[in-house]
C-alpha positions, 0 to 999 in steps of 0.5 A, spaced: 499 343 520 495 342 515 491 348 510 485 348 508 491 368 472 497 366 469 498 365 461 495 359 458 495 355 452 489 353 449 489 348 443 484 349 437 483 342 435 479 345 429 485 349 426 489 344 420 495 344 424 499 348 430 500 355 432 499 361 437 495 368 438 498 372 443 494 376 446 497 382 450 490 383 455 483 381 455 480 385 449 485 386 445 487 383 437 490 377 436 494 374 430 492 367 428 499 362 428 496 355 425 491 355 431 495 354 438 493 359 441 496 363 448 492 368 453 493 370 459 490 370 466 486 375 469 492 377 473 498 375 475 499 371 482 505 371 486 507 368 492 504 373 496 497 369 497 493 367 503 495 359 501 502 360 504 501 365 509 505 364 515 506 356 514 512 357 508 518 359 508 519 362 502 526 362 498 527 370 497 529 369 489 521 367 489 518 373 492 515 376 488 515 373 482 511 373 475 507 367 473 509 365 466 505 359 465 509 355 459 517 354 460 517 350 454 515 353 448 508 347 447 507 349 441 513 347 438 513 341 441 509 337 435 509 330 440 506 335 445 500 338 441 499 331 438 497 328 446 493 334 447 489 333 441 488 326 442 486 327 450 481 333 447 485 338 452 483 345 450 488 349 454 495 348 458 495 352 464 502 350 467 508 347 462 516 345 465 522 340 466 521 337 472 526 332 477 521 325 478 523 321 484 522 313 481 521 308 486 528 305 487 530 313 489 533 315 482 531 322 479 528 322 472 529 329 468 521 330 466 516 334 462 510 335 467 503 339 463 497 341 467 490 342 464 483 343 466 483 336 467 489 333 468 496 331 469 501 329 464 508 325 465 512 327 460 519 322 458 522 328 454 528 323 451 524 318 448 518 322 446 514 318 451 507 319 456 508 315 461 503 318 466 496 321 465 492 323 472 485 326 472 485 332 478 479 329 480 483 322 482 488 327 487 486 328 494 491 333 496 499 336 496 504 335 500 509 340 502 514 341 507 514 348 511 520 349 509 525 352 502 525 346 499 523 344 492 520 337 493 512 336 493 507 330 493 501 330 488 497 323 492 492 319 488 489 314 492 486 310 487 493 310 484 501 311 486 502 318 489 507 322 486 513 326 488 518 331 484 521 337 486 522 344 482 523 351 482 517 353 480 513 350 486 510 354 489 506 355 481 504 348 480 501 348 487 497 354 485 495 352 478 493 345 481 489 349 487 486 354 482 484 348 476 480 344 483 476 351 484 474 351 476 472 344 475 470 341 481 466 343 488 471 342 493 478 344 494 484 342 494 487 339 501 495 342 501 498 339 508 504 343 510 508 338 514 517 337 515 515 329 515 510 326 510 510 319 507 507 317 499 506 312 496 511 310 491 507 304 488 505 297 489 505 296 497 511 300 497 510 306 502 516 312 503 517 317 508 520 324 506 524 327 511 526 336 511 531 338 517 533 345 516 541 346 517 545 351 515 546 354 508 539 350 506 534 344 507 537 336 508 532 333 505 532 324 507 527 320 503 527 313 506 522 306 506 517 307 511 517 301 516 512 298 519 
């Protein structure tokens, strides 16, 4: 079956060095901390939106529930601000730890930021950028229609990625809202219990959901030919 703001932390490159201005609401006064600046968006989105009506089956913990934007705190984390600033990224629209699956299957604890325009895997252990993708080189998302917390970011010109988080259903709203802000067209999100991903070089892998009870089993396996 296929479907076809929040707070954001915008970066002052001209500032001397990292900070924050919290702004309460559209018009009101802000305090300048050494030029990282934090606003808000036009309002707050929650699960209750036309992109998961009638298709997802949503986790009750998650209805209803305020965007907040930046988990982590980017503005404290010099590495972080430093790869923003070399990349010219003037806000942050969505920033966590999140669980990467690799190719061999195994789960590795990661930093993932959004931007404007694109995507960042972040090593937090080692202080490394090992993946820096534009939103214009993604095709589309992939999700169960179940409660799960797994998604496929595909890439065609590249190798497809999968992770899993609690804040789903946000970082599938943020990259929706990112598209329609930087490009003339939508972003395809596929709902479907089975789907396959890339998972680098000619290895493709299947992702399998099955309702059970007391929760989803999720199966990912290498895709035969």
């Amino acid at each position: 079956m296929e479907s076809r703001s929040r707070r954001r932390v915008l970066i002052d490159d001209n500032s001397p060095a990292t900070g924050v201005v919290d702004r309460r609401d559209a018009v009101g006064t802000a305090d300048d901390v050494q030029g990282l600046k934090f606003r808000p968006s036009d309002g707050n989105v929650t699960e209750d939106q036309e992109l998961f009506m009638g298709i997802k089956v949503r986790r009750k913990d998650s209805l209803h529930h305020d965007y907040k934007g930046d988990y982590i705190d980017v503005p404290s984390n010099q590495f972080l601000m430093k790869i923003l600033q070399k990349q010219g990224e003037e806000s942050v629209l969505f920033a966590d730890k999140v669980l990467k699956f690799t190719a061999s299957g195994k789960m590795k604890r990661r930093i993932l930021l959004i931007t404007e325009f694109a995507i960042y895997i972040i090593d937090p252990e080692t202080d490394t950028l090992k993946r820096r993708v534009a939103l214009a080189a993604v095709d589309k998302i992939c999700l169960s229609e179940l409660s799960d917390n797994f998604y496929a970011i595909v890439i065609p010109t590249e190798y497809d990625i999968l992770m899993a988080s609690t804040r789903k259903t946000e970082i599938v709203t943020v990259l929706v809202d990112a598209f329609k802000s930087s490009s003339d067209y939508e972003l395809e999100i596929v709902f479907s219990n089975r789907f396959v991903y890339s998972a680098g070089g000619e290895l493709i892998k299947e992702v399998q959901f099955e309702e059970v009870e007391g929760g989803v089993k999720t199966r990912i396996s290498r895709k035969e030919e």
